[in-house]
C-alpha positions as CSV (number, residue, x, y, z in Angstrom):
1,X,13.5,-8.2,-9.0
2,X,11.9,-10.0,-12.0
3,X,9.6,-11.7,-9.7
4,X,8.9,-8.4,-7.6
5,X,8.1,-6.7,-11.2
6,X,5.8,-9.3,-12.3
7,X,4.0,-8.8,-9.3
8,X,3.6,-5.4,-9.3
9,X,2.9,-5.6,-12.9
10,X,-0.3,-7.7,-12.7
11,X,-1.7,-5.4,-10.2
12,X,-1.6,-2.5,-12.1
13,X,-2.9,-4.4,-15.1
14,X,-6.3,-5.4,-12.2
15,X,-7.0,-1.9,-11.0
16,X,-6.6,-1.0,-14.7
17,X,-9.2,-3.6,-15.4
18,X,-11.4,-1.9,-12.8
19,X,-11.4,1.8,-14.0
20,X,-10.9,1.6,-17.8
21,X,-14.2,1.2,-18.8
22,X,-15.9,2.9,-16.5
23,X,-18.0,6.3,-17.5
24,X,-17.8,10.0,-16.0
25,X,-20.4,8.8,-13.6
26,X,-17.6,5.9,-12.3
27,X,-15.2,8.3,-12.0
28,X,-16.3,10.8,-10.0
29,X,-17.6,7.9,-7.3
30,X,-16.2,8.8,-3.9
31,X,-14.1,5.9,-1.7
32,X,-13.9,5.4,2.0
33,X,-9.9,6.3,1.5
34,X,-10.2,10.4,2.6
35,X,-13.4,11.1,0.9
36,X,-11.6,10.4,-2.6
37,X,-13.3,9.8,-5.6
38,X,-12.0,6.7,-8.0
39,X,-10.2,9.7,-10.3
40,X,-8.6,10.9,-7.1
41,X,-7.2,7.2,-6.4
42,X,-5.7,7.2,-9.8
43,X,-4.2,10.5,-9.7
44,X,-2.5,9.8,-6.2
45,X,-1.0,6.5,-7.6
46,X,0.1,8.2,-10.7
47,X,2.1,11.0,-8.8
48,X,3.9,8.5,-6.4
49,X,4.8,6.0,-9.9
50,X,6.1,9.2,-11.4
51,X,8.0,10.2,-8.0
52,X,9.6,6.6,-8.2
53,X,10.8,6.6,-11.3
54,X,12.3,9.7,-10.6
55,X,13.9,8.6,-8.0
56,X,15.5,5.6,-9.8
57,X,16.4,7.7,-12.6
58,X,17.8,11.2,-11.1
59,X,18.2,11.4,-7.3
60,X,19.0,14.9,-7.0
61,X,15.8,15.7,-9.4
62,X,13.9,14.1,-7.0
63,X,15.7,15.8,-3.9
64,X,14.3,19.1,-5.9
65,X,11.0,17.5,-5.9
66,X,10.4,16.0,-2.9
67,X,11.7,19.9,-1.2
68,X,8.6,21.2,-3.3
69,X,6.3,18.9,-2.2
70,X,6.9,19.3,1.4
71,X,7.8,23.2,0.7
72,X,4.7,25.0,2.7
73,X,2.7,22.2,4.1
74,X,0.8,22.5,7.0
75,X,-1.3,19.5,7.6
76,X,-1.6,15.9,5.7
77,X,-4.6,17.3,4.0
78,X,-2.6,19.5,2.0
79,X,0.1,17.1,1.5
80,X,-3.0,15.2,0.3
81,X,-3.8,18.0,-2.7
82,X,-0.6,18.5,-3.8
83,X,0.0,15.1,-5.0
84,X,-3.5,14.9,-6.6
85,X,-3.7,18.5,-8.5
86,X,-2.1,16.9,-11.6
87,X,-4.5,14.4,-12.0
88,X,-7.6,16.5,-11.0
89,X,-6.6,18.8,-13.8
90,X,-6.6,16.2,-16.8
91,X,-9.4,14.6,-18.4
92,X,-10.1,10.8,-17.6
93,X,-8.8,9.8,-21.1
94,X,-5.0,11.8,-20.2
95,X,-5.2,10.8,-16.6
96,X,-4.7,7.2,-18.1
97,X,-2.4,7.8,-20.1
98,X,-0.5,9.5,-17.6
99,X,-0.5,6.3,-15.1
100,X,-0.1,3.8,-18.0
101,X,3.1,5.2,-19.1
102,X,4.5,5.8,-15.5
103,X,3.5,2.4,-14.6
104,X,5.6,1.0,-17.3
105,X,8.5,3.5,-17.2
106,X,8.8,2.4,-13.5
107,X,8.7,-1.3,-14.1
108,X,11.5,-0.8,-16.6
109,X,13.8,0.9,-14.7
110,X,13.0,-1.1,-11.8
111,X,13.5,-4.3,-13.1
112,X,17.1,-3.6,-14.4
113,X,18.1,-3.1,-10.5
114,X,20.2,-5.3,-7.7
115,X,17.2,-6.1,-4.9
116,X,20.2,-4.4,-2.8
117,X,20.9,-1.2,-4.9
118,X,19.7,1.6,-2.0
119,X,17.2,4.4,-3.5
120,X,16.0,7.7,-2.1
121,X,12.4,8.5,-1.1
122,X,10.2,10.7,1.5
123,X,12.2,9.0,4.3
124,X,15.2,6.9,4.4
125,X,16.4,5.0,1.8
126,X,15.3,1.5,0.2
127,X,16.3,-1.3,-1.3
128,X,15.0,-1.9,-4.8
129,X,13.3,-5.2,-3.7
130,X,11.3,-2.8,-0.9
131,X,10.5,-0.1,-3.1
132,X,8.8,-2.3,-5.8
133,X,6.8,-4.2,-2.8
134,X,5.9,-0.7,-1.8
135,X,4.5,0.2,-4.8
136,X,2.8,-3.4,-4.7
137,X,1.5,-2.3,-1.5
138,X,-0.1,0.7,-2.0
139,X,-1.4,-0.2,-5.6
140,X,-3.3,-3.0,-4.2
141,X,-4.2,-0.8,-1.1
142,X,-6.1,1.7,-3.2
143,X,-7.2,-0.8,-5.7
144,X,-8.9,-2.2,-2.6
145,X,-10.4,1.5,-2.2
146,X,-11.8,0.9,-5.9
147,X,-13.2,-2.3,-5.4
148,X,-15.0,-1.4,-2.3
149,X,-16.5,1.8,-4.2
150,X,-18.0,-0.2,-7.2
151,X,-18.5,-3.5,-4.8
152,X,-15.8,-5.8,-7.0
153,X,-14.8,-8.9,-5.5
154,X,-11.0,-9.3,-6.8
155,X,-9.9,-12.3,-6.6
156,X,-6.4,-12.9,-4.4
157,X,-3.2,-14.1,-6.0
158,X,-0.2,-15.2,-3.6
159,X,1.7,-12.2,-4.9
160,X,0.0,-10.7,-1.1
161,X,3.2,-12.5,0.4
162,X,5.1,-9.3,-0.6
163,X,2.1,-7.2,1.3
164,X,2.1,-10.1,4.3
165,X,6.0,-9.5,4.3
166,X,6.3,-5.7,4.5
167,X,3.1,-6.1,7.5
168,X,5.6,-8.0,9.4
169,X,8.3,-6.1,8.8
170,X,6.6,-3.0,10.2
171,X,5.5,-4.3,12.9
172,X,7.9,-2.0,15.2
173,X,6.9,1.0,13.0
174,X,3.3,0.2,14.0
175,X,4.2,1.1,17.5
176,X,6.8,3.9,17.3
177,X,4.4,6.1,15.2
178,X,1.8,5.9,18.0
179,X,4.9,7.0,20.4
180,X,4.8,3.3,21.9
181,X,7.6,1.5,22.9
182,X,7.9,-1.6,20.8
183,X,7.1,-4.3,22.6
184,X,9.9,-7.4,23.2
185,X,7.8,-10.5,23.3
186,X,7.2,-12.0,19.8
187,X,4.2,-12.6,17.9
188,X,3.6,-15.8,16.1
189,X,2.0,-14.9,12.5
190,X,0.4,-18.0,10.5
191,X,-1.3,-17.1,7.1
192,X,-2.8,-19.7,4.6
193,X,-2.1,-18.0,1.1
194,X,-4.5,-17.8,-1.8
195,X,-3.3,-20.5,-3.3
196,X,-3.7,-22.7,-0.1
197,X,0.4,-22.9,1.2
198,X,1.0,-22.2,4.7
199,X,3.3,-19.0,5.6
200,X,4.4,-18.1,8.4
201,X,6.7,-15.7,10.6
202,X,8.1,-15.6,14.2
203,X,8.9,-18.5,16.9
204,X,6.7,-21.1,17.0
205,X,6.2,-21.6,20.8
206,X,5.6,-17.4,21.0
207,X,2.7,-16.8,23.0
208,X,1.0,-14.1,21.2
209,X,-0.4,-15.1,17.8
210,X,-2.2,-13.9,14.0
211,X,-3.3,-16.6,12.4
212,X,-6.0,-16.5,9.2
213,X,-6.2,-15.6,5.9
214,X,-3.5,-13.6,4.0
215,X,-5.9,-11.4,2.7
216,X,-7.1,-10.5,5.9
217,X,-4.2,-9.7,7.3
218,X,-3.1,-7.8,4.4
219,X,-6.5,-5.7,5.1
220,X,-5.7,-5.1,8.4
221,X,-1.3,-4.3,7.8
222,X,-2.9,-1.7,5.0
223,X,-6.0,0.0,7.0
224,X,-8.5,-1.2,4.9
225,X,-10.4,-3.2,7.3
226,X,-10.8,-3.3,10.9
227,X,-9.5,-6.3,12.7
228,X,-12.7,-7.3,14.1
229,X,-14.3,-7.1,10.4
230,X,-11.9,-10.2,9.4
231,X,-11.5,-13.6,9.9
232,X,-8.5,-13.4,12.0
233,X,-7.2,-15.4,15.3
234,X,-5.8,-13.4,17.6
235,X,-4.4,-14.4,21.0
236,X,-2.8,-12.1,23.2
237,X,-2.3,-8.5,24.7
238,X,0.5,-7.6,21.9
239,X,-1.0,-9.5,19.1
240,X,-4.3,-7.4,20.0
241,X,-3.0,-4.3,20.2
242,X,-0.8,-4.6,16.8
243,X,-3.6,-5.6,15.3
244,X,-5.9,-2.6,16.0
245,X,-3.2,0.1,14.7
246,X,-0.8,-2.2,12.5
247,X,0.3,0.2,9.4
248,X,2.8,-1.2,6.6
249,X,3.3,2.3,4.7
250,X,4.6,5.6,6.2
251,X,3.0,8.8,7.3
252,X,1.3,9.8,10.1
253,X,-0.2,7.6,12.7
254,X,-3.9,6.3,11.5
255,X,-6.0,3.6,12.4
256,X,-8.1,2.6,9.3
257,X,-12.0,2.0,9.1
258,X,-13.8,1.4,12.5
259,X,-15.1,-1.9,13.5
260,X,-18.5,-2.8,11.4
261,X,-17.6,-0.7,8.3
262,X,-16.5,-3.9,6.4
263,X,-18.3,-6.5,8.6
């Protein structure tokens, strides 16, 4: 958990980097993520750090919240302003505030946890050690969403293994959300981290294969680029198809960008 923690810690502290100084003018820039500005990317990861800590803290206050949020809806899009009204409504300088304490009141309570203690959330329980990788995930998802907007080049750290990890381990979820059977035959996934180690998943005599850059594929696993707008190897009908709708964080079935957005 202490590892998990750092990680997540020094990717808030590089989409902090990113917004803090920016001006009004920043703020208000829109994304590709939903037609979100940079405020609105803030105020979303704000409201799901606040809905974790809750949910570390006091289960059935978070049973009462999570009924709320869900109390009414009628499409993602108002899913979508629910968990960004709080944010909209404060000024930049609160906004901050807001997400700088949640950040830390998270990773102290999350730190203190077994990676096997089970905690609640939207669907079915997780494991400490996959709740902090999701908050990894999705930090460094919609810190990509910044970085696009004001055309930052952030520099990789090997902490993606926890992203590269949680890709793979969705890999049936990928399917089943699309109403897919998952498929049987394996893929073989081969990644060279930041930091220039080799990782790796799946048999190695597996027909079907990933193979490139763990950034890529961690673009691809979150929807933030289109397969064909990496890098990437792929060989074979499976590998392909994964590939095109692979999605490493719940909700509704999505594809991402199209092909050329990124290219």
């Amino acid at each position: 958990m202490k590892e998990i923690c750092r990680d997540l810690q020094d990717e808030y502290q590089i989409l902090d980097d990113m917004v803090a100084k920016l001006d009004a003018t920043g703020w208000a820039i829109i994304t590709h993520c939903a037609g979100w500005s940079i405020k609105d990317q803030i105020s979303h990861i704000a409201f799901f750090d606040a809905a974790a800590r809750e949910a570390i803290t006091d289960a059935a206050a978070f049973a009462h919240s999570a009924d709320l949020l869900f109390k009414d809806l009628d499409s993602l899009e108002s899913f979508n302003q629910k968990t960004l009204k709080r944010g909209r409504q404060m000024s930049v300088a609160e906004l901050l505030a807001w997400w700088r304490n949640e950040c830390s009141l998270l990773l102290m309570e999350l730190v203190k946890l077994d990676s096997k203690n089970r905690l609640p959330w939207y669907g079915p329980p997780m494991s400490a050690k996959s709740f902090a990788t999701a908050r990894l995930m999705e930090t460094w998802a919609h810190g990509q969403d910044v970085a696009d907007a004001l055309k930052i080049r952030r520099v990789p750290g090997d902490r993606l293994r926890h992203i590269a990890h949680l890709g793979i381990r969705t890999f049936g979820w990928s399917f089943t959300i699309h109403n897919l059977p998952i498929p049987e035959k394996p893929v073989r996934v081969e990644l060279t981290a930041p930091s220039g180690s080799r990782w790796t998943w799946g048999p190695e005599n597996a027909v079907d294969l990933v193979r490139g850059s763990a950034e890529d594929f961690c673009l691809v696993v979150t929807q933030r680029r289109h397969v064909d707008d990496t890098g990437l190897e792929v060989r074979g009908d499976v590998a392909a198809e994964w590939m095109k709708q692979a999605q490493a964080f719940a909700g509704p079935p999505d594809n991402g960008p199209p092909p050329g957005m990124f290219r």
